[in-house]
C-alpha positions as CSV (number, residue, x, y, z in Angstrom):
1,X,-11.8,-27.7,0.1
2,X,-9.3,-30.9,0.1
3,X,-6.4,-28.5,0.2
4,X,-6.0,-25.5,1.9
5,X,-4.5,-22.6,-0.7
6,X,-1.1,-20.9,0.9
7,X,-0.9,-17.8,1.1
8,X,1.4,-17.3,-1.4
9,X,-1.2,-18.1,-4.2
10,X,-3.2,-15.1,-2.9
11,X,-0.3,-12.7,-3.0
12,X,0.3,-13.7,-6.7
13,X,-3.2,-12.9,-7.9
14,X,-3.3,-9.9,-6.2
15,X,0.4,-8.9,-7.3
16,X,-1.0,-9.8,-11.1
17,X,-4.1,-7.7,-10.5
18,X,-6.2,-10.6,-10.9
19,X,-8.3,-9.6,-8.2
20,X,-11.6,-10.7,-9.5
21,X,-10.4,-14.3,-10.0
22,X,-9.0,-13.9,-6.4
23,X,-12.2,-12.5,-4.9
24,X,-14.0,-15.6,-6.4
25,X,-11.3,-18.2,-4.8
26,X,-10.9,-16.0,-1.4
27,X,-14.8,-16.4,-1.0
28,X,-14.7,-19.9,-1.0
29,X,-11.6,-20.2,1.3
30,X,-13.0,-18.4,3.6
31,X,-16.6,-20.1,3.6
32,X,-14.7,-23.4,3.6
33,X,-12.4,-22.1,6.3
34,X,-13.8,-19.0,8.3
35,X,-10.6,-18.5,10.4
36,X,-8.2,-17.9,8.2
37,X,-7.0,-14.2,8.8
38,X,-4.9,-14.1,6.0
39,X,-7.4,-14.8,3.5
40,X,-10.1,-12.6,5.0
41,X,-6.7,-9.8,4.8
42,X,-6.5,-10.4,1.1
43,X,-10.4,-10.5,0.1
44,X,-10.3,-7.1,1.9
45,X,-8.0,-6.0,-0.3
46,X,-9.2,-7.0,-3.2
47,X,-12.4,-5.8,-2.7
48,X,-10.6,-2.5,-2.2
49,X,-8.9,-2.3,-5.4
50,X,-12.3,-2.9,-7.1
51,X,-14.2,0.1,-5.2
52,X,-16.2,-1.8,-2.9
53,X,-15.1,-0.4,0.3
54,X,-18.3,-1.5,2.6
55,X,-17.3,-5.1,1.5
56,X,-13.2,-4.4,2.5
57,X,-13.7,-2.6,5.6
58,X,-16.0,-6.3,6.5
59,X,-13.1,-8.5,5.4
60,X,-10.6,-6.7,7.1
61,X,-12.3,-6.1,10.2
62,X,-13.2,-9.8,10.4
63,X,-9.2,-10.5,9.7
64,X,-8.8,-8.0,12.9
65,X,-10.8,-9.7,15.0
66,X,-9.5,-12.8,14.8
67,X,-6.3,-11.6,16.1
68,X,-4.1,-11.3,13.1
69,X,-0.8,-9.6,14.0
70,X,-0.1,-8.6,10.2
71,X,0.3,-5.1,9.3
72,X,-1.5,-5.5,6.3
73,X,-4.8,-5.5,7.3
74,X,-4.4,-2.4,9.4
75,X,-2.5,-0.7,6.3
76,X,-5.1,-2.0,4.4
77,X,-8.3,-0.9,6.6
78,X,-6.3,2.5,6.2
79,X,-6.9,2.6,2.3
80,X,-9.9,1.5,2.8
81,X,-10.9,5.0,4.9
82,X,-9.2,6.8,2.9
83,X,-10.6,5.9,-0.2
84,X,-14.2,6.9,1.6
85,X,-13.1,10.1,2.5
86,X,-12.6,9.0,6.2
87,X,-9.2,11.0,6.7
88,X,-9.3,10.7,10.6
89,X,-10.3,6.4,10.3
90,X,-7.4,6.2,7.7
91,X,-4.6,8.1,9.8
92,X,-5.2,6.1,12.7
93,X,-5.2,2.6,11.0
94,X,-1.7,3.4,8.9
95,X,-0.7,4.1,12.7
96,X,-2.0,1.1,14.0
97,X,0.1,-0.6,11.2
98,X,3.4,1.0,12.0
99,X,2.6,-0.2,15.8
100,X,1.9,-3.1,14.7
101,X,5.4,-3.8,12.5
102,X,7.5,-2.9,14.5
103,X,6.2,-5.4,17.6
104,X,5.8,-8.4,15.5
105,X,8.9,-7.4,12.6
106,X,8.9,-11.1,12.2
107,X,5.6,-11.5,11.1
108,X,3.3,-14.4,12.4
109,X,2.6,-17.9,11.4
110,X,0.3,-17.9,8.4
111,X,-3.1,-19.6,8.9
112,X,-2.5,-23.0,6.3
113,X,1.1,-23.0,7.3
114,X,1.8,-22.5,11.2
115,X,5.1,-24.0,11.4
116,X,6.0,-21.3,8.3
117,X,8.3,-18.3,9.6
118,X,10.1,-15.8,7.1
119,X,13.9,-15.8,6.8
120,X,15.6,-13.2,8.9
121,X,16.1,-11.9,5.7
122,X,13.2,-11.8,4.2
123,X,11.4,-10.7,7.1
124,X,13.7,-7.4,7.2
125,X,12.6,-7.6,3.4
126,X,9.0,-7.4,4.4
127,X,9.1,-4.9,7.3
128,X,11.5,-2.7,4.8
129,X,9.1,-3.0,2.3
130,X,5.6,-2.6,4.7
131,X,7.2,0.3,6.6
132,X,7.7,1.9,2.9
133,X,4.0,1.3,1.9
134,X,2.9,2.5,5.4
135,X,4.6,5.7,5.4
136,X,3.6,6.4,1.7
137,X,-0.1,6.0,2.1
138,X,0.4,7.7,5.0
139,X,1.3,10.7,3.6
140,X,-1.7,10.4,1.3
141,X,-4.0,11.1,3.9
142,X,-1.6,14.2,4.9
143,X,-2.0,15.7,1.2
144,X,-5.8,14.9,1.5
145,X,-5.9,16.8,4.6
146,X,-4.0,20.0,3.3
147,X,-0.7,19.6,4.9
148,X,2.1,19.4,2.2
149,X,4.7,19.4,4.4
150,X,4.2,16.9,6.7
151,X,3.4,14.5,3.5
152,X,6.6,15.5,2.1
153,X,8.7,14.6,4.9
154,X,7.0,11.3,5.4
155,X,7.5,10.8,1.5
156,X,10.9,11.3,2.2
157,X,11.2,8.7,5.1
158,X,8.9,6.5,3.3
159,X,12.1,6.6,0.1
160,X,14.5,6.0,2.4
161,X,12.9,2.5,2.8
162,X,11.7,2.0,-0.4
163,X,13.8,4.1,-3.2
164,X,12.8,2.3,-5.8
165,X,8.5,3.4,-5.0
166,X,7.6,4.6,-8.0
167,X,4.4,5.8,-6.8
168,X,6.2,7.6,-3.6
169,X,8.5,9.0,-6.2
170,X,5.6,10.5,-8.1
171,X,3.7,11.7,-5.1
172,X,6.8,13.3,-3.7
173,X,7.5,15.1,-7.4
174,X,4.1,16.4,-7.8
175,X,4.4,17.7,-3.8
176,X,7.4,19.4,-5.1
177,X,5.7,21.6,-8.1
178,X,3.2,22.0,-6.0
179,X,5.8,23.8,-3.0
180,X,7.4,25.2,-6.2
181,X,10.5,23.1,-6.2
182,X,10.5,22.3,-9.9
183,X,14.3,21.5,-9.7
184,X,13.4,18.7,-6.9
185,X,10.6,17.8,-9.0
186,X,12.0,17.7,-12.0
187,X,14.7,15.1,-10.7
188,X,12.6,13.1,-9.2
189,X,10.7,12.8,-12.5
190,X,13.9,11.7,-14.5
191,X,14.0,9.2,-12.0
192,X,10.7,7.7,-12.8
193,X,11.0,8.1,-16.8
194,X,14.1,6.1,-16.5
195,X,12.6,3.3,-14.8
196,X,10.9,0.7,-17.7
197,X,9.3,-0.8,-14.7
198,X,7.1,2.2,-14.0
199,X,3.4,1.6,-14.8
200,X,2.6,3.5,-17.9
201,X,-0.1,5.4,-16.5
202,X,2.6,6.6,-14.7
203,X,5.1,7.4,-16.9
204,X,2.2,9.4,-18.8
205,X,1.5,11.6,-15.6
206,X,5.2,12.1,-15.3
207,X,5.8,12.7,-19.0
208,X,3.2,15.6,-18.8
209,X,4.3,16.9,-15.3
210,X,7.8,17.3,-17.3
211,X,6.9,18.8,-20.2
212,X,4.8,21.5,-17.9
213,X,7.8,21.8,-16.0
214,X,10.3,22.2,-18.9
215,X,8.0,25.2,-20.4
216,X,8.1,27.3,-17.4
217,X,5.2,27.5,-16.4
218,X,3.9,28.2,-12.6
219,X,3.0,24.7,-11.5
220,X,0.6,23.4,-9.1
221,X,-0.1,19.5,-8.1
């Protein structure tokens, strides 16, 4: 390629949700340029999101092994288990990521830009954020496994980072019907049907978790 594509450009499409357009440009980046972590981080990701897991668990190992310090690609490996049913994989990579964040809070030098540091601030942004995402999916693989409790309180922590998680918020609310909390869960909901930012599959989910709520009924997750 005559220029290398930042990072940045990756983070958009996959922020957008243009992940098949991504996959296409990530493939060549990474033929062109079979070092770069980062973009063997984001084609794992993308390829994630799509439901090719085989293909995501490649990328992101090869992202792994050449030394990236980011916690995504751990985080992301851990979706990647857990969306194959591999609960034990999955708890030990979100781990892995938590490790990771909080010895390299700063990030690392992105492959394309090596002299490129966050801001203090935006780095505290990030970790903030990651720790958030972490935690959350986390908590995933707790439900998965049976253990409510433990999800919950790592939902909880996981808000504290990030209170504006709408999908934290949801997990955490339908957690709460399911402990029979409906007052909890019934908060939490509000929360989410206020919020014109929410994804409207959500807000669907939520509208219906209300309404079963609001009739009385005995509720279950």
């Amino acid at each position: 390629m005559e220029q290398s594509l930042p990072v940045t450009h990756f983070q958009h499409l996959v922020s957008r949700r243009f992940f098949t357009r991504a996959i296409a440009e990530l493939c060549r980046v990474v033929l062109d340029e079979p070092h770069r972590a980062d973009a063997w981080c984001y084609l794992g990701i993308c390829y994630t999101e799509t439901g090719h897991q085989k293909e995501a668990i490649a990328a992101l190992t090869t992202a792994w092994a050449l030394g990236s310090t980011s916690f995504e690609v751990p985080e992301a490996l851990g979706c990647a288990c857990l969306r194959r049913g591999d609960l034990d994989a999955a708890e030990e990579w979100f781990l892995r990521a938590l490790r990771e964040l909080s010895l390299h809070p700063q990030g690392s030098p992105r492959e394309g830009q090596p002299d490129e540091l966050p801001s203090g601030e935006t780095a505290a942004e990030e970790a903030r954020v990651g720790r958030g995402s972490i935690l959350r999916n986390l908590a995933m693989a707790r439900i998965y496994r049976g253990n409510p409790e433990d999800a919950r309180f790592l939902l909880e922590e996981a808000l504290e980072e990030t209170p504006d998680d709408m999908l934290a918020l949801h997990a955490l609310s339908a957690l709460q019907m399911q402990l029979n909390n409906p007052e909890a869960a019934r908060k939490n909901i509000e929360i989410i049907l206020a919020t014109p930012q929410a994804p409207r599959w959500l807000r669907t989910v939520a509208e219906r978790n209300y309404a079963t709520l609001q009739a009385g009924w005995p509720v279950t997750a």
